[in-house]
N, C-alpha and C positions, 0 to 999 in steps of 0.2 A: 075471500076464499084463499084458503095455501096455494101457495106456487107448485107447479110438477117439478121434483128432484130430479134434474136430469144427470145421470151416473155417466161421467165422463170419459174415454179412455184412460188419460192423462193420471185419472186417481185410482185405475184398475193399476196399471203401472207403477205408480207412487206403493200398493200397496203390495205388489208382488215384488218389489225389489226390496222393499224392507221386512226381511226374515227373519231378523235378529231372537226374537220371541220363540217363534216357532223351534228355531237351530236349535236354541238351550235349550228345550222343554226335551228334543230328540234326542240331543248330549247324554240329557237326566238319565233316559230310558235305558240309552246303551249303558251310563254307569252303573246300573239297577239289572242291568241284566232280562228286560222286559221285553220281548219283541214286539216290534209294532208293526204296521201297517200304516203308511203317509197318506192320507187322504185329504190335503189338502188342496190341492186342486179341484177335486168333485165338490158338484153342490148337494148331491143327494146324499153324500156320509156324514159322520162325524170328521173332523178332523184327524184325528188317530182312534187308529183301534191299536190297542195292547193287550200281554197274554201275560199276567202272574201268576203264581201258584199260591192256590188259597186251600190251606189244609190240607196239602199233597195231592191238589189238582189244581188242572193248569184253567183259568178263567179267563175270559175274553171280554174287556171292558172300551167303555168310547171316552173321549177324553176331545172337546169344545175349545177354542184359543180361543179368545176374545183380546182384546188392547183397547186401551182407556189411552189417546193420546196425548189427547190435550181437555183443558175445560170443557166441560156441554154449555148450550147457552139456556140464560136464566131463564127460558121458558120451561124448559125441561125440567129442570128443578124445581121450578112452582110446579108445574104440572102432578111429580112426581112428590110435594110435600117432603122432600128428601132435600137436605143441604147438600148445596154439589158436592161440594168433598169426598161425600158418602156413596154418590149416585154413579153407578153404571148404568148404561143399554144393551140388548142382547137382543138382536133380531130372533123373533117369534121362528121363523123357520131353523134357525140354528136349534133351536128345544125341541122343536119338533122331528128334527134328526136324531135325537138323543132317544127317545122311544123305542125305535128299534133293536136296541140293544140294553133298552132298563132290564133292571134296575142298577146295574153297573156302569152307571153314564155321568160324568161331570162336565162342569163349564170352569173353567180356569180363566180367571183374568188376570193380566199385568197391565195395570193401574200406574203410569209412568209419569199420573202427577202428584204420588202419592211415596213418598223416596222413605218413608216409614214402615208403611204396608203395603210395597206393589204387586203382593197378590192374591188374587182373592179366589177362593175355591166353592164351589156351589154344586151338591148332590144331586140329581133328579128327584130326589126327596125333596131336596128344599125348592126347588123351583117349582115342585107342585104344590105345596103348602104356604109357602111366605107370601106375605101379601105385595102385590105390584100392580103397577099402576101400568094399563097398557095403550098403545098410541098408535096412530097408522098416519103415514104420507102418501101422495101421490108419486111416482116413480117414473121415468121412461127408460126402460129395458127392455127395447127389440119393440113394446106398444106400452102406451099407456096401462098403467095398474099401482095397485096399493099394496106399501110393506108395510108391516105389522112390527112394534117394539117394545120390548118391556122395560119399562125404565124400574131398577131393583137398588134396592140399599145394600152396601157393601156389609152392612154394619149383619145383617142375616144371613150373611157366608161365611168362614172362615179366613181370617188375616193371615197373613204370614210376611215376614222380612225376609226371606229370602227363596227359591225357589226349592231348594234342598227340605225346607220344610216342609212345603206345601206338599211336594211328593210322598212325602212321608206319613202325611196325614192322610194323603188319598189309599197307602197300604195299608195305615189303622183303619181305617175304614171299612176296604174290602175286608179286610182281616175278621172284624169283631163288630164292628159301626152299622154295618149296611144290617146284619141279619136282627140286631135291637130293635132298629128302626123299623125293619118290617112287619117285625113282630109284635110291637109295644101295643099297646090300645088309648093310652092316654096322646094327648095332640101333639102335633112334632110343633118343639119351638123352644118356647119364646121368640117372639121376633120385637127389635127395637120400636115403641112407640106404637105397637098393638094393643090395643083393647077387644077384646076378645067378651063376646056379654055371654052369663051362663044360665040357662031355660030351668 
C-alpha cells in the first residue's frame, strides 16, 4: 500500500521563499500593461487574475504557475506512458480553480529541467480535451485525505524559449485563439501519440 505524504513545513517554506517564477511572470504583466490581481497565497483562486483589452474591452482572465523542478520519478512516467522529459503534473484542484473564470483560464509552466523549452502554456481548452493520465496519493494536511494529479505531456501545450513568448501567445489567444476554438465543431488537437478511433 502507498505511504501517506506527509506535507512538511520545511517544503511549505522551501516553496514560498522561492518566487523567482512567479516575480517574472508579474514583471511580464506590468511590461504588458495588464493589471493583475496576486493570488497567490489563496487556495481557492487562480494564481493571478489579469485584465487585457480584447477588441476595446477590458477582459478578466486567470493565469495557473506551475514549476517542473526537478526530474519526476520513473513511476510517474511509466504511469503516464509519457517520456519524463515531456511530462508535467498539475494538481487536479489547481484546474479546478481555473473553471471559475473559463474560458479565459491558463496553466503556465516553467519546466526548469528543460533549458530549451522551459515553458509550457496550456488553455482550459486543452486541459479539458487532451488525453491525461490521472493519479491520487494519500496526503496528511490538518487529517488524513487524497490529492488528485494529472500527469500531462508537455508535447500537447505550447513550447516556448522564453517567457516573452509565452505571454504573447496567451494575447494571440485571447485575441483570435480562444473564440475559433469555441466555436470550431471539429475536435480540438491533435495531441502527440493519440489514436483517436472514428464510428
Amino acid at each position: 500500500m502507498p505511504s501517506l505524504f506527509e506535507r512538511k513545513p520545511e517544503y511549505w517554506a522551501r516553496d514560498l521563499a522561492d518566487r523567482v517564477f512567479e516575480e517574472a511572470v508579474k514583471a511580464e504583466l506590468d511590461l504588458l500593461g495588464w493589471p493583475y490581481t496576486d493570488n497567490t497565497a489563496a487556495h481557492e483562486r487562480a494564481d493571478l487574475y489579469f485584465t487585457r483589452q480584447v477588441r476595446g474591452r477590458a477582459v478578466r482572465a486567470a493565469l495557473e504557475l506551475k514549476e517542473k523542478r526537478q526530474r519526476y520519478r520513473p513511476r510517474w512516467a511509466e504511469l503516464a506512458g509519457v517520456p519524463e522529459a515531456e511530462l508535467l503534473a498539475l494538481d487536479e484542484v489547481a484546474a479546478r480553480k481555473l473553471l471559475a473564470v473559463s474560458p479565459r483560464a491558463f496553466v503556465l509552466f516553467h519546466d526548469a529541467t528543460r533549458a530549451d523549452r522551459p515553458y509550457v502554456l496550456f488553455t482550459i481548452v486543452d486541459l479539458l480535451c487532451l488525453p491525461k493520465v490521472r493519479v491520487q496519493r494519500g496526503i496528511n494536511l490538518h487529517s488524513p485525505r487524497m490529492k488528485a494529479k494529472w500527469l500531462l505531456d508537455a508535447r500537447h501545450g505550447r513550447g516556448f524559449g522564453g517567457l516573452r513568448e509565452a505571454m504573447s501567445a496567451l494575447a494571440n489567444y485571447l485575441d483570435r485563439g480562444l473564440g475559433d476554438d469555441l466555436r470550431r465543431v471539429g475536435p480540438h488537437g491533435p495531441f502527440a501519440g493519440e489514436s483517436v478511433e472514428t464510428l
